[in-house]
C-alpha positions as a LaTeX table, in Angstrom:
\begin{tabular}{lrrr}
\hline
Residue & $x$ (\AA) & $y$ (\AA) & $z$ (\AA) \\
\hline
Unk1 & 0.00 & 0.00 & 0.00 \\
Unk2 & 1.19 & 3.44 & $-0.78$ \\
Unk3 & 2.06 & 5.38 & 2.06 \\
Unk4 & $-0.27$ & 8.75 & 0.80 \\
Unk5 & $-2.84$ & 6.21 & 0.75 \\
Unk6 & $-2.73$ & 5.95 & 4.19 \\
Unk7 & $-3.15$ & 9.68 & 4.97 \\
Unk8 & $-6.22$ & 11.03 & 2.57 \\
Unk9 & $-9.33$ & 8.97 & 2.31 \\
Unk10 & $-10.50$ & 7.67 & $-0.96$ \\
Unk11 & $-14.36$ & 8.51 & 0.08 \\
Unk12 & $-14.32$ & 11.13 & $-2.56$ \\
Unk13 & $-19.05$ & 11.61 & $-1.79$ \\
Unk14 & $-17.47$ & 11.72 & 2.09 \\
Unk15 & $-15.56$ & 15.18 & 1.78 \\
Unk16 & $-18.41$ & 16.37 & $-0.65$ \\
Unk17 & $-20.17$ & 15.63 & 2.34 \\
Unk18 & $-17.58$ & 17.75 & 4.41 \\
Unk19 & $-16.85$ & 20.47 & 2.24 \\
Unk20 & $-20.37$ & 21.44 & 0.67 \\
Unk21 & $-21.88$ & 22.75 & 4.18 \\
Unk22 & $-18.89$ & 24.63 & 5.37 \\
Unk23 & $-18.56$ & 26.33 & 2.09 \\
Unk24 & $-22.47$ & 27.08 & 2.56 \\
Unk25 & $-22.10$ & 28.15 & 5.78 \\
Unk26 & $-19.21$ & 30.39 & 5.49 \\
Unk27 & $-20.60$ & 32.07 & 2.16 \\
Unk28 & $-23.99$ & 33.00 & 4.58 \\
Unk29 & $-21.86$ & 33.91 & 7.81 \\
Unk30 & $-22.77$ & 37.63 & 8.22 \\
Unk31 & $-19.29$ & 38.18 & 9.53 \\
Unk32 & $-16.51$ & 35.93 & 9.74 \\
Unk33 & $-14.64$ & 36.80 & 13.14 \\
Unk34 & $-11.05$ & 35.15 & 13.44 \\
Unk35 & $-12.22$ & 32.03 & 16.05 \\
Unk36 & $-13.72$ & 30.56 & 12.73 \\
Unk37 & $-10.42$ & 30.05 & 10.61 \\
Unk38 & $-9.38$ & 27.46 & 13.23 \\
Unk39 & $-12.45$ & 26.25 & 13.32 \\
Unk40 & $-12.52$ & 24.81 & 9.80 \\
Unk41 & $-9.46$ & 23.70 & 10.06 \\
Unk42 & $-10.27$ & 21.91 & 12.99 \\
Unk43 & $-13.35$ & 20.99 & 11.21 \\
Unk44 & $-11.77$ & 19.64 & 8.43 \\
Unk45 & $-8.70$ & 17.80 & 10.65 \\
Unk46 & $-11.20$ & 16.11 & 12.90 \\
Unk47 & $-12.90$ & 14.63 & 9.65 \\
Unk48 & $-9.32$ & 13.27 & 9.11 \\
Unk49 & $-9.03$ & 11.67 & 12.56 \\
Unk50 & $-11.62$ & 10.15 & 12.49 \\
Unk51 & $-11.84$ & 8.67 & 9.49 \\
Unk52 & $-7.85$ & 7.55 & 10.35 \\
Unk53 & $-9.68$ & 6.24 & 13.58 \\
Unk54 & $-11.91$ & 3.92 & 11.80 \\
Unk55 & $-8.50$ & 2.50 & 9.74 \\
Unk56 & $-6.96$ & 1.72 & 12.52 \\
Unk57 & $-9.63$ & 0.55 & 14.83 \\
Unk58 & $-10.69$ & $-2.46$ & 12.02 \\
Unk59 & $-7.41$ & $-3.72$ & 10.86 \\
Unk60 & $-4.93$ & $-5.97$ & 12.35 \\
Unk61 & $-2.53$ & $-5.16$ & 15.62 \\
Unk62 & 0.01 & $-6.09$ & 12.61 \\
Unk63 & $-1.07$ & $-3.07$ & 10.57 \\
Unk64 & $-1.91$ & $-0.66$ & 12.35 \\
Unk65 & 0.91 & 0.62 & 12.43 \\
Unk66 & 0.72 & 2.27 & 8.87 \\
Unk67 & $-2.32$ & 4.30 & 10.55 \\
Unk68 & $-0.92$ & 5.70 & 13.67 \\
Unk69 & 1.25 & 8.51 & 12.64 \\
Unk70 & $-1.80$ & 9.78 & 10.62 \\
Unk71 & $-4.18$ & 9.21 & 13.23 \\
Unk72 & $-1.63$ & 11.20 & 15.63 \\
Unk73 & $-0.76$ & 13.83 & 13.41 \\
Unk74 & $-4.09$ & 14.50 & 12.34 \\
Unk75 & $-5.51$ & 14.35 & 16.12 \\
Unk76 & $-2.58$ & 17.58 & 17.24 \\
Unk77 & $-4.04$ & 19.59 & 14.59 \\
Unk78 & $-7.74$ & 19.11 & 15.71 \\
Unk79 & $-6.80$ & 19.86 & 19.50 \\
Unk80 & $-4.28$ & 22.40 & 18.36 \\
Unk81 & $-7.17$ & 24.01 & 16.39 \\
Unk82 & $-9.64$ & 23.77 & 18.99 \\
Unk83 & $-7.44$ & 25.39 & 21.27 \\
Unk84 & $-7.23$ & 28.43 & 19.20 \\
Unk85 & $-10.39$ & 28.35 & 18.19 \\
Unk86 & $-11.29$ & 28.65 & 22.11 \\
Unk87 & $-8.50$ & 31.18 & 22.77 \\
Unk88 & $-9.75$ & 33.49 & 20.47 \\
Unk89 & $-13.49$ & 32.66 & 20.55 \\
Unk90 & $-13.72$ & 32.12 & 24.28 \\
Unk91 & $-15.60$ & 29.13 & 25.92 \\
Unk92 & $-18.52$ & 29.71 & 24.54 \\
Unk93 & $-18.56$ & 28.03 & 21.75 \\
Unk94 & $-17.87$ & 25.09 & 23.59 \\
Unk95 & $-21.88$ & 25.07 & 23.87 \\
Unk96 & $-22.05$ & 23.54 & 20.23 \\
Unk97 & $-19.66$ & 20.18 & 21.44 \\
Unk98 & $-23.49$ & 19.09 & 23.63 \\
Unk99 & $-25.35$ & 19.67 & 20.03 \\
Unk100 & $-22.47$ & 17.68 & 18.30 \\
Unk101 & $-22.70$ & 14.54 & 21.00 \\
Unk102 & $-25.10$ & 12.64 & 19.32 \\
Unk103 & $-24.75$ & 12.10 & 15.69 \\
Unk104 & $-20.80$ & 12.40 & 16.75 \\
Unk105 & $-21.65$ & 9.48 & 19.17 \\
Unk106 & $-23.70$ & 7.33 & 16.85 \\
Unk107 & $-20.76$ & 7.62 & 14.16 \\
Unk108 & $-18.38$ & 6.72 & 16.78 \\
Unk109 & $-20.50$ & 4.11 & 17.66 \\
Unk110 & $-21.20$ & 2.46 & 14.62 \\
Unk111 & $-17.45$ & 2.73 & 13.89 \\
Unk112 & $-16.13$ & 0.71 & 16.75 \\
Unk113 & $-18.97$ & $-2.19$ & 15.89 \\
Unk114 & $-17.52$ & $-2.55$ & 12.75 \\
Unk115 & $-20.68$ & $-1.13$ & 11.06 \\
Unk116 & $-18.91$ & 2.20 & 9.66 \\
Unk117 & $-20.77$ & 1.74 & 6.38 \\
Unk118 & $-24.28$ & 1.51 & 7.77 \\
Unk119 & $-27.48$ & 3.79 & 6.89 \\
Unk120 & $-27.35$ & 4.97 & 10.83 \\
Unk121 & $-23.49$ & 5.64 & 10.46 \\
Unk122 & $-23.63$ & 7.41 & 7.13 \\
Unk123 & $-27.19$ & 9.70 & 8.60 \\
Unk124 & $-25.09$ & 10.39 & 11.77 \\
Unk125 & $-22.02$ & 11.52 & 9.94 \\
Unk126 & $-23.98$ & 13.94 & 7.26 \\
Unk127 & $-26.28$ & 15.56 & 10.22 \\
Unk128 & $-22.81$ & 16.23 & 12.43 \\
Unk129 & $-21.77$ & 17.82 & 8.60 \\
Unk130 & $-24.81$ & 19.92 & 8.08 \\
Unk131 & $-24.45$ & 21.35 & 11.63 \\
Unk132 & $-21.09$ & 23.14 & 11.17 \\
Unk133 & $-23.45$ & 25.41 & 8.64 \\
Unk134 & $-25.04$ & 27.21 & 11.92 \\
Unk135 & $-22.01$ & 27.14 & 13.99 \\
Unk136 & $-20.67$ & 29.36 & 11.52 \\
Unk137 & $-22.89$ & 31.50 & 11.94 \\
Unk138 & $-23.61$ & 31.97 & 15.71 \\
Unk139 & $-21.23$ & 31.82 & 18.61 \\
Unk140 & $-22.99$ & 29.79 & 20.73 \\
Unk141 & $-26.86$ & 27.58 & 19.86 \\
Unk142 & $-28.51$ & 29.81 & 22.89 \\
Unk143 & $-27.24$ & 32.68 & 19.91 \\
Unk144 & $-28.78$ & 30.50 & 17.33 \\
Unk145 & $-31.70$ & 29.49 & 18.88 \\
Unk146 & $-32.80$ & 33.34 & 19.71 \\
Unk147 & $-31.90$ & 34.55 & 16.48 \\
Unk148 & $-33.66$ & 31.72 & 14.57 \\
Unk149 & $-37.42$ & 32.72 & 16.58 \\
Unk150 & $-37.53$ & 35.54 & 14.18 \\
Unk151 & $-35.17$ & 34.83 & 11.44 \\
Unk152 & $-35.40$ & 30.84 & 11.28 \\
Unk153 & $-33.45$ & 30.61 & 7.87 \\
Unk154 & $-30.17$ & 29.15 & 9.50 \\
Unk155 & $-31.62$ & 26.87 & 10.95 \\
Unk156 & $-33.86$ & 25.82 & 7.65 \\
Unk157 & $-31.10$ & 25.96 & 5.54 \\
Unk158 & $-29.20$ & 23.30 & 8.27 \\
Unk159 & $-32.45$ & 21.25 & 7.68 \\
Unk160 & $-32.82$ & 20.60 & 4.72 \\
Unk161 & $-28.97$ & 20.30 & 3.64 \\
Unk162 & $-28.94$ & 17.81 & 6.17 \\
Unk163 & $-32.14$ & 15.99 & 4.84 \\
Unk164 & $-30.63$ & 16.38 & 0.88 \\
Unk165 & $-27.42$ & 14.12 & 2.57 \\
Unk166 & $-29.46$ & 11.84 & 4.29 \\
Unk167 & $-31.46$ & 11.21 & 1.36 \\
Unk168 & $-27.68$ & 10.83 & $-0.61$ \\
Unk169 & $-26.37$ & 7.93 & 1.85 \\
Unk170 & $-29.89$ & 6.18 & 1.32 \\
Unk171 & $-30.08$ & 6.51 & $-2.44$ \\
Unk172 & $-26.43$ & 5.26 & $-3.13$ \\
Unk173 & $-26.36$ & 2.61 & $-0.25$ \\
Unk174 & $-29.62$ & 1.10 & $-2.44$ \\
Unk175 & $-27.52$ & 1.79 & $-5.77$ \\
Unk176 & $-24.74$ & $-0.72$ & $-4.67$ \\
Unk177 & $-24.34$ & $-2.11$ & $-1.40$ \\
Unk178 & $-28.01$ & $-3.04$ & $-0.97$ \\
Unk179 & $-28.35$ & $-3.44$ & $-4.81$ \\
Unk180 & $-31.19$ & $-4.97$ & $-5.99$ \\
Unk181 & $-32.95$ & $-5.37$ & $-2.57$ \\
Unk182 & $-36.46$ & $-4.00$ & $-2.71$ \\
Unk183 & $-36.50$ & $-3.33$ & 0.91 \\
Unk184 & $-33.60$ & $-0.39$ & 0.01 \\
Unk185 & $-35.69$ & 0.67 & $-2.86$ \\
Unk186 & $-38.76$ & 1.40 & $-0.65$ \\
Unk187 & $-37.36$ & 3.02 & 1.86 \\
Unk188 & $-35.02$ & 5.02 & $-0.08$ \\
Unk189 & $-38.05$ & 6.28 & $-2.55$ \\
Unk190 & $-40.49$ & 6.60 & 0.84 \\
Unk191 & $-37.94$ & 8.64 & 2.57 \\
Unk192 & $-36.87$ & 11.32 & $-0.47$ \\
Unk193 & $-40.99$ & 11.43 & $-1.00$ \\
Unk194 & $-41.12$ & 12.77 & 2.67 \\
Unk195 & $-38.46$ & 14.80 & 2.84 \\
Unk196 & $-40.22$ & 16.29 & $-0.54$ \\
Unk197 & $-43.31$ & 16.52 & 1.19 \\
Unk198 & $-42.10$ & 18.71 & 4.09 \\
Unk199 & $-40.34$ & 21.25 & 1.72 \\
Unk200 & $-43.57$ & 21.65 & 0.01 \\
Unk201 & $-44.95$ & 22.15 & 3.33 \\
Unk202 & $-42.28$ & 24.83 & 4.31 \\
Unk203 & $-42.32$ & 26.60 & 0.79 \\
Unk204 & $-46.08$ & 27.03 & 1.59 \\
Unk205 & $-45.72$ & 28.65 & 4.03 \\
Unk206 & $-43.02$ & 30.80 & 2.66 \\
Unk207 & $-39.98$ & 29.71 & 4.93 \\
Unk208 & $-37.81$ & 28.60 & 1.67 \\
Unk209 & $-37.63$ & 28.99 & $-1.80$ \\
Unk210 & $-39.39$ & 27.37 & $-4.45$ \\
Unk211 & $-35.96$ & 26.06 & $-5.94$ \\
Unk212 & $-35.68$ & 23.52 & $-2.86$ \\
Unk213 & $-38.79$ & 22.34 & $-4.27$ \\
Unk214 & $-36.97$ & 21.65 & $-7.65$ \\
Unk215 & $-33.92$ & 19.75 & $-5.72$ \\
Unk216 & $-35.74$ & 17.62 & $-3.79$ \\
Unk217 & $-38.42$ & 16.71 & $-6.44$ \\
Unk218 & $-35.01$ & 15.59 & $-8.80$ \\
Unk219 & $-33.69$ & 13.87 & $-6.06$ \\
Unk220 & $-37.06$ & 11.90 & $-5.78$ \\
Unk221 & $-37.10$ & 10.98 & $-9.29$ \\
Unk222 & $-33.81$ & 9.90 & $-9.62$ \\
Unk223 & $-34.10$ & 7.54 & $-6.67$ \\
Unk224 & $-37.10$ & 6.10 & $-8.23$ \\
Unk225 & $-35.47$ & 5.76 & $-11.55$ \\
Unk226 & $-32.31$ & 4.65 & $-10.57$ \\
Unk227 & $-33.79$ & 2.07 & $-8.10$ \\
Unk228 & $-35.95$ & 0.60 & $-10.25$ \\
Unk229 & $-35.51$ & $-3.19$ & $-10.77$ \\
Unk230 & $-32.85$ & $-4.32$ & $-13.59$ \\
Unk231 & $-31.50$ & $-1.34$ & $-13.29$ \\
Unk232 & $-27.84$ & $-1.16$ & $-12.83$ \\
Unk233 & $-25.14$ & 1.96 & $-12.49$ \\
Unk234 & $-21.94$ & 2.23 & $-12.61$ \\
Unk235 & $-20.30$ & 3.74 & $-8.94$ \\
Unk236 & $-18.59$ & 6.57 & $-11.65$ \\
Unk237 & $-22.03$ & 7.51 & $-12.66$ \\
Unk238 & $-23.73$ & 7.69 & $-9.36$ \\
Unk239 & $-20.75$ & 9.72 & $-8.32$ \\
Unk240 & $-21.02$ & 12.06 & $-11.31$ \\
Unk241 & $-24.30$ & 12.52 & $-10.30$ \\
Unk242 & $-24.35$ & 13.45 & $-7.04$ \\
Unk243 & $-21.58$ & 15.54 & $-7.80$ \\
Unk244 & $-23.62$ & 17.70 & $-9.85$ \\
Unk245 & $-26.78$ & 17.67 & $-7.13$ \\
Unk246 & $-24.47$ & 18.49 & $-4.57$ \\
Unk247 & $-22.77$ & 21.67 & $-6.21$ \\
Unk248 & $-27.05$ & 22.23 & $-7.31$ \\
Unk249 & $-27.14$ & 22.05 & $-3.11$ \\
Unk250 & $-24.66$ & 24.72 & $-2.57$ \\
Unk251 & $-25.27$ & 27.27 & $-5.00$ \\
Unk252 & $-29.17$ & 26.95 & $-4.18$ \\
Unk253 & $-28.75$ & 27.79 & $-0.27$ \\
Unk254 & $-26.03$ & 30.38 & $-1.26$ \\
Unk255 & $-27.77$ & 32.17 & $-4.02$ \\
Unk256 & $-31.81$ & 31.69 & $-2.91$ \\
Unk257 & $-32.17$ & 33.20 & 0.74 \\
\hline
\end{tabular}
């Protein structure tokens, strides 16, 4: 194995998954004070440990050695980055680490077991994602939580990017590790036809635009196309596609506020 290999991970829909909602929630961050550059790269670093955590954890005591000075180096930087992050931000934003807990957990969780790749791991890891976008924007969630009684558009925005991922991990897992399995077809056309229904229900009332609307409806009918029986995709073409829905994703909750 190539030593680089052992340092950046190969999961090329997994820092999609990491990138798209910091670039969304630093391009909507009415200011950017200093406490946030360490944040993303803490951000960013702590993606990296843990994904070096999950190496290491499931191979051999014979290998693991070829994951510990990544896992190491990667850790300093996240703690390094924290620390500045709470130097120059103060404790308060420790507040968001309670909000983080669970999905963080549940990843963690399902990593350990063995069960990294699951449909509770992957919806654990894509919330945790989509919650960076309102800690970017607010110091602390007491900050958020104020704000968002008469502005709730953070807090939307978190929503439904978070709802667009989950409905990502279902829609591929049924694509090729549960391929062909009609259970993964149902539940990944029931869920993207709910998650459709309650942007309808929030465009209705006015809370976001009607291009969510368009997203979510595409996402719905390429699940139920994609899914169908006999039909079979290459991994390169699901990739390309979610590529494109996910950049869609970005430029949608930059550009439609």
């Amino acid at each position: 194995m190539a030593k680089h290999q052992n340092w950046l991970p190969k999961q090329y829909g997994a820092w999609a998954m990491l990138i798209a909602p910091l670039i969304i929630g630093l391009a909507i961050a009415p200011s950017r004070p200093i406490w946030i550059w360490p944040l993303v790269l803490a951000w960013v670093a702590g993606y990296l440990t843990f994904f070096e955590f999950g190496r290491w954890i499931k191979s051999p005591s014979a290998r693991r050695g070829a994951f510990t000075l990544p896992l190491l180096t990667y850790g300093t930087v996240t703690v390094c980055a924290g620390i500045a992050m709470i130097i120059l931000g103060g404790a308060p934003v420790l507040w968001w680490g309670f909000v983080f807990a669970l999905p963080l957990s549940l990843a963690l969780w399902q990593t350990v077991i063995g069960k990294e790749r699951s449909t509770l791991s992957g919806c654990a890891s894509v919330t945790a994602s989509a919650l960076i976008i309102p800690v970017l924007n607010f110091q602390t969630p007491a900050n958020a939580w104020y704000t968002s009684i008469q502005d709730p558009s953070v807090i939307l925005m978190t929503l439904l990017v978070a709802l667009y991922f989950i409905g990502t991990v279902v829609h591929v897992k049924a694509n090729i590790r549960e391929y062909g399995q009609l259970a993964a077809r149902n539940r990944s056309v029931t869920w993207h036809a709910v998650f459709l229904g309650l942007v309808l229900f929030l465009a209705t009332l006015g809370y976001v635009s009607l291009w969510w609307i368009g997203l979510f409806t595409v996402g719905l009918g390429r699940t139920f196309w994609m899914t169908q029986p006999g039909a079979k995709y290459q991994a390169i073409q699901i990739g390309m596609l979610e590529m494109f829905l996910t950049l869609a994703t970005v430029l949608i909750a930059v550009f439609s506020r």
